[in-house]
matplotlib code that plots the C-alpha trace (Angstrom):
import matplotlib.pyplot as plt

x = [240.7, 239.6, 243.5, 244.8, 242.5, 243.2, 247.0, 246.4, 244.7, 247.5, 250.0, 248.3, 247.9, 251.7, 252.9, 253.7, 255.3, 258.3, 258.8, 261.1, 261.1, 264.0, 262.4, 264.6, 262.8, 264.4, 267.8, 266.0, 266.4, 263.8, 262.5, 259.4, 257.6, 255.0, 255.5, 256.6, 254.1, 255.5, 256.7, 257.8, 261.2, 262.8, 262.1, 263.7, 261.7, 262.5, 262.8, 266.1, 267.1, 268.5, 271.8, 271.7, 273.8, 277.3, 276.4, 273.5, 276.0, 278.0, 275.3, 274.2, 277.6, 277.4, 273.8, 275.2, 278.7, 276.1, 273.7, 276.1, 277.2, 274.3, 273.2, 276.2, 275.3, 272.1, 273.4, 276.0, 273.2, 271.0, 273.9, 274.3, 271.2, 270.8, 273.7, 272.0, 269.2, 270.8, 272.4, 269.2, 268.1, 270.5, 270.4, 267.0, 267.4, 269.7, 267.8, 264.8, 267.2, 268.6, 265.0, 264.4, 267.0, 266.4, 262.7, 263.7, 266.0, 262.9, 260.9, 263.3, 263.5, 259.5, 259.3, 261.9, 260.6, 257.5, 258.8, 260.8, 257.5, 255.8, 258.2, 258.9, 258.2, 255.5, 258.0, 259.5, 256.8, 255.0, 258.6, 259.1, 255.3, 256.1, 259.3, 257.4, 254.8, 257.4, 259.6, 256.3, 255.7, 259.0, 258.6, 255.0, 256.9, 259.5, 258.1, 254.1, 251.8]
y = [93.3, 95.2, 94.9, 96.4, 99.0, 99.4, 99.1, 102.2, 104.4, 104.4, 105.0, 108.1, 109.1, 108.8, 110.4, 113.5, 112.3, 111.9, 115.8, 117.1, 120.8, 122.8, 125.9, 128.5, 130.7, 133.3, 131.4, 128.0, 125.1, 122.9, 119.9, 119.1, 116.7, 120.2, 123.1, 126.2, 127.9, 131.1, 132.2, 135.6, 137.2, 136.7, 132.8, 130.4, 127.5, 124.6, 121.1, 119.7, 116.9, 113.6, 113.0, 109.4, 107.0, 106.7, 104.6, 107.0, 109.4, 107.8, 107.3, 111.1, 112.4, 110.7, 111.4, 115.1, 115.1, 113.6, 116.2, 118.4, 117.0, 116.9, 121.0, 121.9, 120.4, 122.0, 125.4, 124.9, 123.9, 126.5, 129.3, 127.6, 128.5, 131.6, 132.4, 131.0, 133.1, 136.0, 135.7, 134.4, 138.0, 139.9, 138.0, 138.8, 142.9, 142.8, 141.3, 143.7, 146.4, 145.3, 145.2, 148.5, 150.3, 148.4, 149.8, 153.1, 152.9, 151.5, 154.1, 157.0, 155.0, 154.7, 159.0, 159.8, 157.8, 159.4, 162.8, 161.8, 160.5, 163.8, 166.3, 164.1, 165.1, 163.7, 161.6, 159.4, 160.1, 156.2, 155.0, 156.7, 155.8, 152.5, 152.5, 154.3, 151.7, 148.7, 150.8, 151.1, 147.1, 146.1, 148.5, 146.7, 143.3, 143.5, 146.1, 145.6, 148.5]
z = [201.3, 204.7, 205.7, 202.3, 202.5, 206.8, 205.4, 203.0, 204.9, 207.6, 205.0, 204.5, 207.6, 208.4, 205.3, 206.7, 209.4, 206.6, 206.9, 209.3, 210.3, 211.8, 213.7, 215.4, 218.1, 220.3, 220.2, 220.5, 217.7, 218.0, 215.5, 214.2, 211.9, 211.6, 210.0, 212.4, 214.1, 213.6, 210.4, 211.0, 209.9, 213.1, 213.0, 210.4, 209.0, 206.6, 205.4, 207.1, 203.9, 205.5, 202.8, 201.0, 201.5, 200.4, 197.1, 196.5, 196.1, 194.2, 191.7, 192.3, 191.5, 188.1, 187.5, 187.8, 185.7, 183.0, 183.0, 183.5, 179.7, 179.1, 180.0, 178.2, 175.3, 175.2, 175.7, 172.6, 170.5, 171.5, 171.0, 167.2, 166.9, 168.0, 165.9, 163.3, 163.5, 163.9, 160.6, 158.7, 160.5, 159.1, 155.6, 155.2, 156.3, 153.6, 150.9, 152.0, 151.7, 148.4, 147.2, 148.6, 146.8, 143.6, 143.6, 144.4, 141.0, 139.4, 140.3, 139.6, 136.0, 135.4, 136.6, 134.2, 131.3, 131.8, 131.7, 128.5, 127.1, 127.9, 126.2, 123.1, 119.7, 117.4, 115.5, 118.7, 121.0, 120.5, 121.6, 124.3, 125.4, 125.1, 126.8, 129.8, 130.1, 130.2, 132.7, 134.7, 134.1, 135.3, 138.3, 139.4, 138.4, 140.8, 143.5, 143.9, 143.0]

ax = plt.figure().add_subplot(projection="3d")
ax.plot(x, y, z, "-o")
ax.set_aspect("equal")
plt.show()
């Protein structure tokens, strides 16, 4: 148990060790498993990558042509549905604009029934009253108060 544990803790303490820096100073390249001590803008610092071996590249290269596929497929579905949503968009502004103009008619029709209703005569003046109120009903029924 003491040995697992001993075996742990120096696999903790050598993990960094895995890191390898390249640090350039005045025209000097130099190598570290640190981090370089100066990071200004005249200095360069960074993780030098140690390339895989020749079948991990081979198995890289295919990992990549599939997500490759695999991106592309993703950006074809999303562009279906943007286009999708776009039209949905413009369905619905013109259904709202459809409505719109419809209530606009309804309301034009409801103002001039009322008018009608007003100057009628004795005789047809019930009709046009009630042709008023239903013009007014429809208008409420279809466009809200």
């Amino acid at each position: 148990m003491s040995s697992l544990l001993l075996s742990f803790v120096l696999l903790l303490v050598a993990l960094p060790a895995f890191a390898i820096y390249k640090c350039e100073s005045g025209g000097n390249i130099s190598y570290s498993d640190l981090p370089c001590a100066d990071t200004s803008s005249n200095s360069r610092s960074g993780r030098i990558i140690i390339p895989p071996a020749p079948s991990d590249t081979h198995a890289a290269q295919e990992k990549l042509v599939q997500d490759k596929r695999r991106l592309q497929a993703l950006e074809t579905q999303r562009s279906k549905e943007e286009a999708s949503a776009a039209k949905e968009r413009q369905k619905i502004a013109k259904e709202q604009e459809r409505k719109k103009k419809r209530c606009a008619t309804l309301e034009q029709r409801t103002r001039w029934a009322k008018e009608d209703a007003a100057s009628a005569n004795v005789k047809r003046m019930a009709r046009a009253q009630r042709k008023a109120q239903r013009a007014a009903e429809k208008q409420q029924l279809e466009c809200g108060p």
